[in-house]
C-alpha positions in Angstrom: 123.3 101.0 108.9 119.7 100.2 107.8 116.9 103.1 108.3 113.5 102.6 108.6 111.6 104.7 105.6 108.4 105.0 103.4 108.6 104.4 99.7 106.4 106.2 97.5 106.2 105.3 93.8 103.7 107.0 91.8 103.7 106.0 88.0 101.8 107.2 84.9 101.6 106.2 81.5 101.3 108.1 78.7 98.5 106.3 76.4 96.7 107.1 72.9 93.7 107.6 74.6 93.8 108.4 78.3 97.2 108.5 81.0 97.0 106.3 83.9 98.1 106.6 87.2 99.5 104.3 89.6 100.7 105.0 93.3 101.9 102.2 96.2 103.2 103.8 99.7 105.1 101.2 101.3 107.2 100.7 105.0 110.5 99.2 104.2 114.3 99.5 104.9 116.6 101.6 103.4 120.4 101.0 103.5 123.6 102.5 101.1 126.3 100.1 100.3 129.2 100.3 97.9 127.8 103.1 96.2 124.0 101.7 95.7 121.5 102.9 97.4 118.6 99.9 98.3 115.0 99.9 99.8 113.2 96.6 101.0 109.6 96.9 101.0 106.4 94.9 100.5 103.2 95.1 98.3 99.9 93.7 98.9 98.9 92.4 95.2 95.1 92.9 94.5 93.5 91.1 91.0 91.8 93.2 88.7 88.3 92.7 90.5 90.2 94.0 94.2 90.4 90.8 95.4 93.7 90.3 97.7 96.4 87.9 95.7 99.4 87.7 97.9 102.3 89.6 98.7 105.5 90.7 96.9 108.7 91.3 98.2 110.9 94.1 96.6 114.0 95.6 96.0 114.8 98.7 94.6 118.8 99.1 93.8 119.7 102.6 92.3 122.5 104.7 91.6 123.4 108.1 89.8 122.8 105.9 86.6 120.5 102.9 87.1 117.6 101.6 88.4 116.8 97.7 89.3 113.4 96.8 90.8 113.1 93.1 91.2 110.0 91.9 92.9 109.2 88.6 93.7 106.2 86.6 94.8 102.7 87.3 93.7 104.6 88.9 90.5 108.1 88.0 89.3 110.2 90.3 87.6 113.8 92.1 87.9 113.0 95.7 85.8 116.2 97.3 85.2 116.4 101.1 84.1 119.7 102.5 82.1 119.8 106.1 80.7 120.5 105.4 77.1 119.3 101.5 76.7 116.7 99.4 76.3 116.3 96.1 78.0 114.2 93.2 77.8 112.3 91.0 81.0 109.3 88.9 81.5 106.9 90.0 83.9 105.6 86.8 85.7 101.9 87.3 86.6 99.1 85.0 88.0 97.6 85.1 84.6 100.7 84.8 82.1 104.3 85.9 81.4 104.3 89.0 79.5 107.6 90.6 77.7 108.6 94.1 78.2 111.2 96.5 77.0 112.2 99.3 78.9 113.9 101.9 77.0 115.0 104.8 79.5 115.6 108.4 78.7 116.6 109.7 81.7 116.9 108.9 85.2 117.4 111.7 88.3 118.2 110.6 91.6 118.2 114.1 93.8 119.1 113.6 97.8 117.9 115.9 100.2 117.9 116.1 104.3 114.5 114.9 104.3 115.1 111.8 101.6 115.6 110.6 98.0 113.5 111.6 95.3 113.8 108.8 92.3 112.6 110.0 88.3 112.7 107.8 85.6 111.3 108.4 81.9 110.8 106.2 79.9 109.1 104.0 76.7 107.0 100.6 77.4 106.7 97.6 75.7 105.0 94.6 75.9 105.3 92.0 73.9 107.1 94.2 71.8 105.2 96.2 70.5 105.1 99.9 71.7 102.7 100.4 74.7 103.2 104.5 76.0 105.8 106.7 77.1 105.8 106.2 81.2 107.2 108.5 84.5 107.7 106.8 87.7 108.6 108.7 90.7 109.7 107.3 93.9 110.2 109.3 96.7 112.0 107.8 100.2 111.7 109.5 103.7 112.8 108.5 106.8 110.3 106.5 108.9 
């Protein structure tokens, strides 16, 4: 049975010299299906001068012990989050492909009546070389 919900995903990075914050509240779908949980949602993709690019399609995929975000359409990528390894994508932008590693220290999925709360940790790289240490949050309620 799907469910309409709101996805929240606030991330922040960890950097040398100042942490960054990032936050998209989305309408989607939200359905549980041997043993995965998914959400279906939408972004509107702005450049870096706020002009509106296109949108991107998503799909988050968790469980007790992974994480897959795949978006596609103004961006391209499938991110995929694994207590304990590190894996490698390209990140298809408008401007260029970039390649990150993802190696994840912990993930916490906690259910309650009211939804899902998603936590990642996590190190960054692009183009291998080491970017910051990153949180993303995601938090899933019932429309």
């Amino acid at each position: 049975m799907k469910k309409e919900v709101l996805i929240a995903i606030a991330g922040l990075q960890f950097e040398i010299a100042e942490d960054e914050a990032l936050e998209v509240i989305s309408p989607g779908e939200y359905y549980y299906k041997n043993g995965k949980h998914y959400v279906l949602y939408e972004e509107l993709q702005e450049d870096e001068n706020g002009i509106k690019g296109g949108i991107t399609k998503s799909t988050l995929k968790f469980s007790e012990d992974s994480v897959e975000i795949r978006k596609r359409g103004f961006h391209n990528v499938v991110m995929t989050f694994e207590t304990g390894k590190k894996t490698v994508t390209c990140y298809q932008t408008p401007v260029g492909n970039l390649m990150i590693g993802i190696d994840t220290n912990s993930i916490l999925v906690q259910e309650f009546s009211e939804g899902i709360v998603v936590d990642i940790r996590y190190t960054l790289d692009i183009n291998y070389s080491h970017v910051s240490e990153c949180i993303i949050k995601i938090k899933i309620v019932e429309r």
